[in-house]
py3Dmol code that shows the C-alpha trace and the ligand (Angstrom):
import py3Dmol

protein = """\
ATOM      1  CA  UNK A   1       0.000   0.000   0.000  1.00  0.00           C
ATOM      2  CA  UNK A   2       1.383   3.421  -1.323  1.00  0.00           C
ATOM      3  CA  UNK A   3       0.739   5.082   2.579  1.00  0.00           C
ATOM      4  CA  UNK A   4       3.293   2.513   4.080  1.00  0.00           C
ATOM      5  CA  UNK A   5       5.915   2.792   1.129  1.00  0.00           C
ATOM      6  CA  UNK A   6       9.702   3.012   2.333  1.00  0.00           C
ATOM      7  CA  UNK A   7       9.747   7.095   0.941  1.00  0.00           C
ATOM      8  CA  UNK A   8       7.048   8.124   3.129  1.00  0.00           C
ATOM      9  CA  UNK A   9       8.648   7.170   6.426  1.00  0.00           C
ATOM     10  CA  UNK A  10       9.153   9.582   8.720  1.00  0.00           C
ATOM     11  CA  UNK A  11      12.485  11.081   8.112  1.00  0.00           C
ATOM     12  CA  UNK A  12      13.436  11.492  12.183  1.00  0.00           C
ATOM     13  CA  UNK A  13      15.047   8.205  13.638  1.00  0.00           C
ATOM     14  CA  UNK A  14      12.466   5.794  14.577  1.00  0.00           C
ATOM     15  CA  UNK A  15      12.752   3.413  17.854  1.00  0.00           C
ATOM     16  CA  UNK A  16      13.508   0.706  15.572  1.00  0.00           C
ATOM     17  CA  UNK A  17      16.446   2.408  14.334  1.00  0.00           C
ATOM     18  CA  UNK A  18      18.286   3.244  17.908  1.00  0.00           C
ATOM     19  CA  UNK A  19      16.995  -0.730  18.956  1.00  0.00           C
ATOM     20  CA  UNK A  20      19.404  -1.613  15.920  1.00  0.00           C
ATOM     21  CA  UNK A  21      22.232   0.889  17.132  1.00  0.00           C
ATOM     22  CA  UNK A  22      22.299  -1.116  20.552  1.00  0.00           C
ATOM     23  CA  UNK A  23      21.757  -4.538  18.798  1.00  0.00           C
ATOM     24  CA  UNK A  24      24.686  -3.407  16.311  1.00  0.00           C
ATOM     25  CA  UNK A  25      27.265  -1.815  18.936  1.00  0.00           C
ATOM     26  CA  UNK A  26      26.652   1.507  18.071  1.00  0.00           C
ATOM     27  CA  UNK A  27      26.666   3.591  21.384  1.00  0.00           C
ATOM     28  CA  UNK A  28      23.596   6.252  21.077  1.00  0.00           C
ATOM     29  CA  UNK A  29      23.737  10.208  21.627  1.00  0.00           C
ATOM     30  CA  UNK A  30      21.430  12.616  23.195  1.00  0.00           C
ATOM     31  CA  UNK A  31      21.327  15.724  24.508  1.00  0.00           C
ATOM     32  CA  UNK A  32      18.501  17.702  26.397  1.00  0.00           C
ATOM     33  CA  UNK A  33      16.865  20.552  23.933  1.00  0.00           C
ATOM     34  CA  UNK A  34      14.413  23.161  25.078  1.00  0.00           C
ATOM     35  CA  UNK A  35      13.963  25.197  21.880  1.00  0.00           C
ATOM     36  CA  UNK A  36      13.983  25.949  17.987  1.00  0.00           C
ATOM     37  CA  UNK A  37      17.446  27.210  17.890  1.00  0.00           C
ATOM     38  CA  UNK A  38      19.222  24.502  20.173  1.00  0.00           C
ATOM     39  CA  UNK A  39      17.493  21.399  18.493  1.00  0.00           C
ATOM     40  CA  UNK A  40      18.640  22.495  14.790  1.00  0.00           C
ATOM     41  CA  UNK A  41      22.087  22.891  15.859  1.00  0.00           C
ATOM     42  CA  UNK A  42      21.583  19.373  17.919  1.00  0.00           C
ATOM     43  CA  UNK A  43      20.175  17.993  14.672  1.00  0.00           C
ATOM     44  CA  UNK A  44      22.867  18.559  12.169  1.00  0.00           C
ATOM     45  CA  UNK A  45      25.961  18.020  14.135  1.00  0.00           C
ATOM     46  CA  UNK A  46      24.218  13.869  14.208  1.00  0.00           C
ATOM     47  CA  UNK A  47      22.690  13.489  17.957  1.00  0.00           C
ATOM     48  CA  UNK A  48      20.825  10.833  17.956  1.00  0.00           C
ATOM     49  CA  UNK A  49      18.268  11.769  20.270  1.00  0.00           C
ATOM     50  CA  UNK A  50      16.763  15.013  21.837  1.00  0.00           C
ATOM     51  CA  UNK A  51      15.251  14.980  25.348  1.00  0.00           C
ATOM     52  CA  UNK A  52      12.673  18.017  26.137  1.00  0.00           C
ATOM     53  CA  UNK A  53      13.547  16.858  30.050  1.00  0.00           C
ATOM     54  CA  UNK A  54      11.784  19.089  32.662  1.00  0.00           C
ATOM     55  CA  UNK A  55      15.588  20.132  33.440  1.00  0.00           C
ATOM     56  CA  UNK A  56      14.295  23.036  31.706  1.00  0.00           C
ATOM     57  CA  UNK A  57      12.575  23.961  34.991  1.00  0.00           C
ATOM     58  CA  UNK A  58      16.462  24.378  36.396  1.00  0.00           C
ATOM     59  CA  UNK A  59      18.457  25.426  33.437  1.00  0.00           C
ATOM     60  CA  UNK A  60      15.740  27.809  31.660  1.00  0.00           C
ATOM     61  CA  UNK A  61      13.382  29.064  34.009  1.00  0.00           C
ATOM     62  CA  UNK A  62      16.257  29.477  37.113  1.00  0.00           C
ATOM     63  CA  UNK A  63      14.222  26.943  39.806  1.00  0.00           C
ATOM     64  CA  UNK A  64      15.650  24.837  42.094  1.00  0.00           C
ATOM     65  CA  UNK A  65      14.183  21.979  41.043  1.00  0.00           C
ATOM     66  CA  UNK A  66      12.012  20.575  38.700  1.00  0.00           C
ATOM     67  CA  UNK A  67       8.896  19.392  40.873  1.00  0.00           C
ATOM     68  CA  UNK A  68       7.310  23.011  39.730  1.00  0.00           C
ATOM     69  CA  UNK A  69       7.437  22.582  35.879  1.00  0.00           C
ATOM     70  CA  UNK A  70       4.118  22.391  34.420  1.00  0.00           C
ATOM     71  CA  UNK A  71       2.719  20.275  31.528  1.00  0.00           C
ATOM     72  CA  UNK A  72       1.487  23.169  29.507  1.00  0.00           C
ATOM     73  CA  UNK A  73       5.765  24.378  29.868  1.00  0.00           C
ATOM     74  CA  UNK A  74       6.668  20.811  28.804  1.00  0.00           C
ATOM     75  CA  UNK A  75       3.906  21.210  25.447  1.00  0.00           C
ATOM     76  CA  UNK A  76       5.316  24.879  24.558  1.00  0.00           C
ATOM     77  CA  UNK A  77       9.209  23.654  24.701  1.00  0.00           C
ATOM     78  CA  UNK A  78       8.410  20.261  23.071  1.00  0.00           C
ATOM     79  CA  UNK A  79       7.017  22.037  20.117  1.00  0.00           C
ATOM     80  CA  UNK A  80       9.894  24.419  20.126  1.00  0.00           C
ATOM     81  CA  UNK A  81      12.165  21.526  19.489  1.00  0.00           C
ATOM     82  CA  UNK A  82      10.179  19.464  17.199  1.00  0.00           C
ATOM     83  CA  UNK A  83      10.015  22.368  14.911  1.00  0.00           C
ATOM     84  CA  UNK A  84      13.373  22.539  14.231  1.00  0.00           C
ATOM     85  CA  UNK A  85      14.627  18.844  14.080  1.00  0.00           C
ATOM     86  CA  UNK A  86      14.748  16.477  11.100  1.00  0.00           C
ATOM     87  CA  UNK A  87      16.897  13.756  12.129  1.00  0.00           C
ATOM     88  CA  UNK A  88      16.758  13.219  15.691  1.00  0.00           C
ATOM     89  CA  UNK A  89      14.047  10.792  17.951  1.00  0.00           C
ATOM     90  CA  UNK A  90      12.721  13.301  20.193  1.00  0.00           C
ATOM     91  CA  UNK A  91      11.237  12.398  23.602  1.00  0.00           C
ATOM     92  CA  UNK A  92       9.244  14.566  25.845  1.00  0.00           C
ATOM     93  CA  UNK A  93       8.976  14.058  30.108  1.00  0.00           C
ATOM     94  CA  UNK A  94       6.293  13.652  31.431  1.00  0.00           C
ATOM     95  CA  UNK A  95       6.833  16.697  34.515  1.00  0.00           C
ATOM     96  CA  UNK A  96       6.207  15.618  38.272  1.00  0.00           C
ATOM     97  CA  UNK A  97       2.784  14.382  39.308  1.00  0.00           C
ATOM     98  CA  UNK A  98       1.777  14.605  35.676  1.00  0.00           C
ATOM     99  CA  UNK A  99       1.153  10.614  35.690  1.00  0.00           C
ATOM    100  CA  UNK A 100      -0.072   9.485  39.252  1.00  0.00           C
ATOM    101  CA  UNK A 101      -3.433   7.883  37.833  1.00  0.00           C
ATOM    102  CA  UNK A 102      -4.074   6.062  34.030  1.00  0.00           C
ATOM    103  CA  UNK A 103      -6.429   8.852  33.531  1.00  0.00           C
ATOM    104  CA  UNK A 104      -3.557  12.108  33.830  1.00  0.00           C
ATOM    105  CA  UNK A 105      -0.753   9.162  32.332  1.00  0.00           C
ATOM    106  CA  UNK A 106      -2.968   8.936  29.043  1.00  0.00           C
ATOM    107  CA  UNK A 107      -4.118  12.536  28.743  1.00  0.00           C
ATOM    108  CA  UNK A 108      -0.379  14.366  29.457  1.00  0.00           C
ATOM    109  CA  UNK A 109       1.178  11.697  27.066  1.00  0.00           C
ATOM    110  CA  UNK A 110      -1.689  12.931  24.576  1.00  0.00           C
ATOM    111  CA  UNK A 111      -0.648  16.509  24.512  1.00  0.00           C
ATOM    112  CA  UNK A 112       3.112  15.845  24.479  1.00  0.00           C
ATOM    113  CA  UNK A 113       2.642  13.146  21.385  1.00  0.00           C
ATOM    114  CA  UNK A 114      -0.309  15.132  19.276  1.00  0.00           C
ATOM    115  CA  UNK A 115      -0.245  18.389  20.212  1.00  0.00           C
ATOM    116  CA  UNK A 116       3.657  18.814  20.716  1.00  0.00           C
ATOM    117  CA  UNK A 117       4.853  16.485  18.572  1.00  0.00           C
ATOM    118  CA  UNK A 118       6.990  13.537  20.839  1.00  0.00           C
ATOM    119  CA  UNK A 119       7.532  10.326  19.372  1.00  0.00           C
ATOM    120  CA  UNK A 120       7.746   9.037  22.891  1.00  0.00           C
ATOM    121  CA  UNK A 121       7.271  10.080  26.772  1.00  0.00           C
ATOM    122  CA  UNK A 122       9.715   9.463  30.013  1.00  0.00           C
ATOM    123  CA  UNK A 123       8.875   8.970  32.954  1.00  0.00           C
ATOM    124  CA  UNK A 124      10.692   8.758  36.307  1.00  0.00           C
ATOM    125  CA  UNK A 125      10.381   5.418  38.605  1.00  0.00           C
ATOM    126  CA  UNK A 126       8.948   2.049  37.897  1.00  0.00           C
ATOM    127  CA  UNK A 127       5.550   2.774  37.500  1.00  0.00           C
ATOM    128  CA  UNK A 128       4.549  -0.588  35.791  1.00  0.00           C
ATOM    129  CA  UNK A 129       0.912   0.251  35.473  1.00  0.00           C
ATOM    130  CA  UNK A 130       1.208   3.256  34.282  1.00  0.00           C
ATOM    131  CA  UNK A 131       3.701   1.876  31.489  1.00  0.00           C
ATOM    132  CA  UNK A 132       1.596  -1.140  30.716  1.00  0.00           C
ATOM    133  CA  UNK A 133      -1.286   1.140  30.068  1.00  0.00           C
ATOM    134  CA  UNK A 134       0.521   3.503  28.012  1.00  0.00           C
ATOM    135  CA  UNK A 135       2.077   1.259  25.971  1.00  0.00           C
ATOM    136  CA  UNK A 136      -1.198  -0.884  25.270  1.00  0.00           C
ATOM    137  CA  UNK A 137      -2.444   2.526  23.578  1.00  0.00           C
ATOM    138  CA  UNK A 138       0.581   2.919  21.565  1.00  0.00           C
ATOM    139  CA  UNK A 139       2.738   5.152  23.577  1.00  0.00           C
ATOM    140  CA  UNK A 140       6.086   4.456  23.286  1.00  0.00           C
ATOM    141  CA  UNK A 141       7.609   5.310  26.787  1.00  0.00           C
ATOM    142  CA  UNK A 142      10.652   5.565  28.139  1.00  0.00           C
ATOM    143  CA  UNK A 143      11.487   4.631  32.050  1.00  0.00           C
ATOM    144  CA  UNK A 144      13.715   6.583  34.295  1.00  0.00           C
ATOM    145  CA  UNK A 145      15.871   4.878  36.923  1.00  0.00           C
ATOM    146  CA  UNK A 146      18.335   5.614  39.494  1.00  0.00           C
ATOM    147  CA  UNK A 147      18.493   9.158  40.730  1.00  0.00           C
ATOM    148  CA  UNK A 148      14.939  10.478  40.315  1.00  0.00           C
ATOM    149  CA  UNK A 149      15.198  14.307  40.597  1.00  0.00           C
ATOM    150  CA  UNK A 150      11.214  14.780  40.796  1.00  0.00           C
ATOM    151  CA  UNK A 151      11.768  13.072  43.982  1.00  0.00           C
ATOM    152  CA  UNK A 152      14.188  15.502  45.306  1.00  0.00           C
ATOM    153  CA  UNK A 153      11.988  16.355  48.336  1.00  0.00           C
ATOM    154  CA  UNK A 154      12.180  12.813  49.297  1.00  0.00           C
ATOM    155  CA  UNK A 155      15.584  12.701  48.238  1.00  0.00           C
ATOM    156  CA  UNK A 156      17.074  15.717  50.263  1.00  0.00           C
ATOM    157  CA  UNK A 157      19.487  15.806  48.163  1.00  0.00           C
ATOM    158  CA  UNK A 158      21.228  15.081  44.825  1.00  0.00           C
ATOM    159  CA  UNK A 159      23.383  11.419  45.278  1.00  0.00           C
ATOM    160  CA  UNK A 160      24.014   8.508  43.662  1.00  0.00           C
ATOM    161  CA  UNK A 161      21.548   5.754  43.505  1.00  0.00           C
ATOM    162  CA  UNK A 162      22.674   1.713  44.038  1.00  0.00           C
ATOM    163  CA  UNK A 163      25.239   1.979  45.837  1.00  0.00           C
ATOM    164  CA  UNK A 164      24.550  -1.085  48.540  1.00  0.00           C
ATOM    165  CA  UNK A 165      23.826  -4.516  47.264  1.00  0.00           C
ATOM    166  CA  UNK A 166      20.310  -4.398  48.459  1.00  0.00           C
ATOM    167  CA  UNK A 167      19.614  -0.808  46.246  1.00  0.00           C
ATOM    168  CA  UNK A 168      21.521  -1.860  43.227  1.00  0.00           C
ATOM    169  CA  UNK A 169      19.953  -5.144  43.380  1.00  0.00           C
ATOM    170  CA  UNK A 170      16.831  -3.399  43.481  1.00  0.00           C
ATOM    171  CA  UNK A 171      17.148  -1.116  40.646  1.00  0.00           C
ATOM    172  CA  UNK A 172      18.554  -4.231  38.511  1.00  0.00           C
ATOM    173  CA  UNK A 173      14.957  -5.419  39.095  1.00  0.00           C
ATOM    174  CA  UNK A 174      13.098  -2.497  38.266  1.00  0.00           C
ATOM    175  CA  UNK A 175      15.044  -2.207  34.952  1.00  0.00           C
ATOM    176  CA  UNK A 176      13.834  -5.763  34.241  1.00  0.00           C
ATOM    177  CA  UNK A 177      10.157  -4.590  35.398  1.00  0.00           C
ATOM    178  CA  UNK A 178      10.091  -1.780  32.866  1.00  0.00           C
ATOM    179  CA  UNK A 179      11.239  -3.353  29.907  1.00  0.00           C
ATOM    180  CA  UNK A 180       8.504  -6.427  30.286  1.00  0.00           C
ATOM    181  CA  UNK A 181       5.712  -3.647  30.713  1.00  0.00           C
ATOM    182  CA  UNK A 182       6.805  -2.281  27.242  1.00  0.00           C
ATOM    183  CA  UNK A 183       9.539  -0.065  28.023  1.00  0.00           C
ATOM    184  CA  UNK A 184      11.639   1.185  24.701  1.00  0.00           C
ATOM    185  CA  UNK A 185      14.059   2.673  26.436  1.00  0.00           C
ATOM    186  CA  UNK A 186      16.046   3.226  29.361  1.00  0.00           C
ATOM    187  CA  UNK A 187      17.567   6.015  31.543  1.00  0.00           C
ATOM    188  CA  UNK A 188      19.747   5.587  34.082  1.00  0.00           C
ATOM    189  CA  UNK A 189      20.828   8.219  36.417  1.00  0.00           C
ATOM    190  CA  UNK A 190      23.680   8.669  39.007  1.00  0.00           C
ATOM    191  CA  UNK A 191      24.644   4.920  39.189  1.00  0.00           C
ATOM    192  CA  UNK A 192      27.225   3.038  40.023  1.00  0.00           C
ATOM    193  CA  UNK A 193      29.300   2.238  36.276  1.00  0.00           C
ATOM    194  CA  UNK A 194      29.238  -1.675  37.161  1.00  0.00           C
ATOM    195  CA  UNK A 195      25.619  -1.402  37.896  1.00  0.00           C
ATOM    196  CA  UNK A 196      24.722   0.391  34.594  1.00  0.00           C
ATOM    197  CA  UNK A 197      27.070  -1.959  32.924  1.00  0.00           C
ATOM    198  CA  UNK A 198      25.540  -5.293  34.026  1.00  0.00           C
ATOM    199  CA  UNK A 199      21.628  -3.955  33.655  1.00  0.00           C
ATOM    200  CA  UNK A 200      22.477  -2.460  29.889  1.00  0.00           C
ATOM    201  CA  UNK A 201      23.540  -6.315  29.221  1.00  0.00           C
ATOM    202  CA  UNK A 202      20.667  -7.755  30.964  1.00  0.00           C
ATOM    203  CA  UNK A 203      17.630  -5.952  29.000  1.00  0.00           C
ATOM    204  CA  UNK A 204      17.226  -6.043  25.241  1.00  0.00           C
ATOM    205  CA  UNK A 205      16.029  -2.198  24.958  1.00  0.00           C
ATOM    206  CA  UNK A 206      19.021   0.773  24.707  1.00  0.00           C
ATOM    207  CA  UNK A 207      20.092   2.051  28.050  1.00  0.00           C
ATOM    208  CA  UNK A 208      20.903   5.836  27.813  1.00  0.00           C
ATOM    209  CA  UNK A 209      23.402   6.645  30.835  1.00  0.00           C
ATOM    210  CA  UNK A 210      23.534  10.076  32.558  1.00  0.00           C
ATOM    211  CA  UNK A 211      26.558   9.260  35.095  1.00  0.00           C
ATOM    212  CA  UNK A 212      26.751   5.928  34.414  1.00  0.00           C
ATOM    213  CA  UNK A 213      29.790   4.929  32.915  1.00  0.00           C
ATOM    214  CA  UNK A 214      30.310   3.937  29.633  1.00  0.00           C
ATOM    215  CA  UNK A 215      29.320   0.742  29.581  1.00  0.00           C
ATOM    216  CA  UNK A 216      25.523   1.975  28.733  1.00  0.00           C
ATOM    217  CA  UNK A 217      24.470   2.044  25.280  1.00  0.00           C
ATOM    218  CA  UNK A 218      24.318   5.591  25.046  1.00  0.00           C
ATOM    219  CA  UNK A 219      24.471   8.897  26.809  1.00  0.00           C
ATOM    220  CA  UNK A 220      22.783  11.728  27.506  1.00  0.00           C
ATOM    221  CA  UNK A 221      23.615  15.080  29.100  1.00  0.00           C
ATOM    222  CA  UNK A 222      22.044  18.300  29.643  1.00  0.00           C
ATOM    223  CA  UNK A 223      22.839  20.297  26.903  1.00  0.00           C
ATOM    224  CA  UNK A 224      23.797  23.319  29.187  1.00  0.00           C
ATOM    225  CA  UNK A 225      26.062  21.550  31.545  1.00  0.00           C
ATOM    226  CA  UNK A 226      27.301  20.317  28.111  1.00  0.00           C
ATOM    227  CA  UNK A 227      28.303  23.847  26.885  1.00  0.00           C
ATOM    228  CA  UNK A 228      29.515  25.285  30.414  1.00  0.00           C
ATOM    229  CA  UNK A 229      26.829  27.749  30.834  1.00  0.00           C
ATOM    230  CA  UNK A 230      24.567  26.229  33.729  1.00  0.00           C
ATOM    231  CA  UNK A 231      23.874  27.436  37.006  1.00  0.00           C
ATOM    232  CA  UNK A 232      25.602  26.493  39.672  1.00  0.00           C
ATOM    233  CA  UNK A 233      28.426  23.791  40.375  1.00  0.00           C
ATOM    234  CA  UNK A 234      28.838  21.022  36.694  1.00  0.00           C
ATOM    235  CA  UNK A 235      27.617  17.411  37.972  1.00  0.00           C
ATOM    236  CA  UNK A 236      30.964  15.426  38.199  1.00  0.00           C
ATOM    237  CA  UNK A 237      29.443  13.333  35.393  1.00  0.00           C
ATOM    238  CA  UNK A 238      29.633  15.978  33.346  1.00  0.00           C
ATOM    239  CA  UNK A 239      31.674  17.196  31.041  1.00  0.00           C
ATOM    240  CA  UNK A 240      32.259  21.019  29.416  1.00  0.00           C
ATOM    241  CA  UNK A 241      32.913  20.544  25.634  1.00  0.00           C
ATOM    242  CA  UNK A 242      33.068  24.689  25.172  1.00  0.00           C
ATOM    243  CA  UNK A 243      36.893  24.547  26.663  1.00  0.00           C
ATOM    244  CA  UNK A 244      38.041  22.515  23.517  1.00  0.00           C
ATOM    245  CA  UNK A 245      35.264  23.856  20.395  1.00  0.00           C
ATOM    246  CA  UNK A 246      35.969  26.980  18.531  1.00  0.00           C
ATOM    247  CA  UNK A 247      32.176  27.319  19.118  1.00  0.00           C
ATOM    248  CA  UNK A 248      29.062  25.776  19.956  1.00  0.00           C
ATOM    249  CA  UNK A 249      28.129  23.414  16.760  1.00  0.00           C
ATOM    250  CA  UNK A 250      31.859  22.315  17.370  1.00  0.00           C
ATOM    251  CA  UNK A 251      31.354  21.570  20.897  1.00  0.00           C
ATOM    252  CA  UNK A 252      27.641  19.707  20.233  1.00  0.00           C
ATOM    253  CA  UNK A 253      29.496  17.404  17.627  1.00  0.00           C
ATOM    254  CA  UNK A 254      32.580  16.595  19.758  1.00  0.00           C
ATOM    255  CA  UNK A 255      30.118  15.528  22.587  1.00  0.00           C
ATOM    256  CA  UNK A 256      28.295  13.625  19.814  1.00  0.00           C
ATOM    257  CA  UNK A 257      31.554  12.029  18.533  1.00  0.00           C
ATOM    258  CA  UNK A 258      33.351  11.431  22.170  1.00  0.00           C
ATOM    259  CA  UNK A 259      30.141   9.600  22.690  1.00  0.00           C
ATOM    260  CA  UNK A 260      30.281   7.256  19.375  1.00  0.00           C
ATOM    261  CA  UNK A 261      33.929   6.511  20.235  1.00  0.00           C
ATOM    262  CA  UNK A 262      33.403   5.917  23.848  1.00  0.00           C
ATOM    263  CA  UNK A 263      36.038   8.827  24.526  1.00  0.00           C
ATOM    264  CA  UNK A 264      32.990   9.975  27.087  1.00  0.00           C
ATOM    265  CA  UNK A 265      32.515   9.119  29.584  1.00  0.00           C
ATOM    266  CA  UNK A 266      35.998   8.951  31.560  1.00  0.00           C
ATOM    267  CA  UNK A 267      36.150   6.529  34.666  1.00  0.00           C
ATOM    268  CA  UNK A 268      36.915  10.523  36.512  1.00  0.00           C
ATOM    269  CA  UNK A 269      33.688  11.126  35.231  1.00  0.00           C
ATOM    270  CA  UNK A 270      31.431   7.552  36.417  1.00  0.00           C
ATOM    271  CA  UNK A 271      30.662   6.303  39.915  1.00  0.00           C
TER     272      UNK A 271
END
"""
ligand_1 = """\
8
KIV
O 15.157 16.376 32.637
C 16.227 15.947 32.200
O 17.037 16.665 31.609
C 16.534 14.542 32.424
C 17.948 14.105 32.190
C 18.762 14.496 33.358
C 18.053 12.656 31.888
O 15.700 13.794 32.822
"""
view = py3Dmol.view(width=600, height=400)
view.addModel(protein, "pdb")
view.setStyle({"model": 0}, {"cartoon": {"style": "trace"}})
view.addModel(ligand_1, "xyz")
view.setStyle({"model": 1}, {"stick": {}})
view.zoomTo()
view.show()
């Protein structure tokens, strides 16, 4: 049938096509992107991958965390992005509270797909209903493990997550948990590099690490981290790519290509 011909695909990278990357070796990259500007320059230096991640609530709109972002602020920066891309799969969080019952799950992940424009939603913690019932309506989702920041308040502060037997034990379970409800994809956040390691050879889907190590099948950082211009003191895990680039397409594809040749990250930069 002419509407499924191979010429009418979508032209952005499908979840199919980063599947193959981990299936093939081929480590992923992706970098946060809040708006028009950002995700074209994202887009042609190669990235992989574009998270709208309600970091924006830290790094854009100068909060201390990002428990207050808003749905509506997650729609509005979403669309910024997918405007501008081609290439890259972009995924959209779903903010704090935005997916305590099936009813706000479904609804949320229908304005960040149809009215914004995601090919697929995160969210943070092992939710398994939640994913099941997403995915059974043909939401691709990606789960969030490991340091949660929309549980900061719980959290007290930022740390790493799995560090005892019992919690990395734990999280090696959930990972399990979220790719039989339908997962596609996985982050993993402030974890021990063994952990990541051993759960990104466990599970079939990709494993995106944010200090992880580089053992995961891909990374991801905040873009603005990425180019030295955050607020406040760089993760460890980080890295600023501006103090090598002659400017900031140069620094987005060194991250991209430090990434493909598992130059990033360093064992200085992993738990
Ligand atoms: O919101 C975000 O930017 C994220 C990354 C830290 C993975 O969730």
């Amino acid at each position: 049938m002419a509407l499924y011909a191979e010429e009418l695909r979508v032209p952005a990278l499908s979840i199919l096509d980063l599947l193959a990357m981990k299936q093939a070796g081929e480590k992923i990259s992706c970098l946060t992107a809040y708006d028009a500007s950002f995700s074209r320059l994202i887009d042609l230096a190669g990235v992989d991958m574009m998270l709208v991640g309600d970091s924006l609530g830290m790094v854009i709109q100068g909060k201390n965390t990002t428990v207050p972002v808003s749905i509506d602020e997650m729609v509005y920066h979403t669309q910024c992005v997918v405007n501008a891309r081609q290439r890259a799969f972009v995924i959209a969080d779903l903010p704090f509270l935005s997916y305590c019952t099936a009813g706000m799950a479904v609804q949320n992940a229908a304005k960040l797909m149809q009215t914004a424009g995601a090919q697929m939603v995160k969210l943070e913690g092992a939710h398994i209903d939640i994913i099941e019932l997403l995915v059974e309506f043909g939401v691709p989702v990606c789960a969030h493990l490991g340091l949660l920041p929309q549980s900061i308040n719980q959290l007290g502060r930022y740390k790493v997550q799995g560090k005892t037997e019992y919690d990395a034990e734990k999280i090696a379970e959930e990972a399990k948990k979220v790719e039989q409800a339908g997962a596609s994809l996985l982050i993993l956040e402030c974890v021990p590099a063994d952990l990541a390691k051993k759960i990104s050879k466990s599970i079939d889907i990709p494993v995106i690490g944010i200090g992880a190590g580089v053992d995961c099948d891909g990374q991801v950082l905040v873009l603005y981290d990425m180019l030295g211009i955050s607020l406040g003191k760089r993760p460890k895990f980080s890295q600023d790519f501006m103090q090598v680039a002659k400017d900031i397409p140069d620094a987005i594809q060194r991250y991209h290509q430090s990434v493909k040749q598992l130059e990033f990250p360093t064992s200085e930069q992993s738990y």
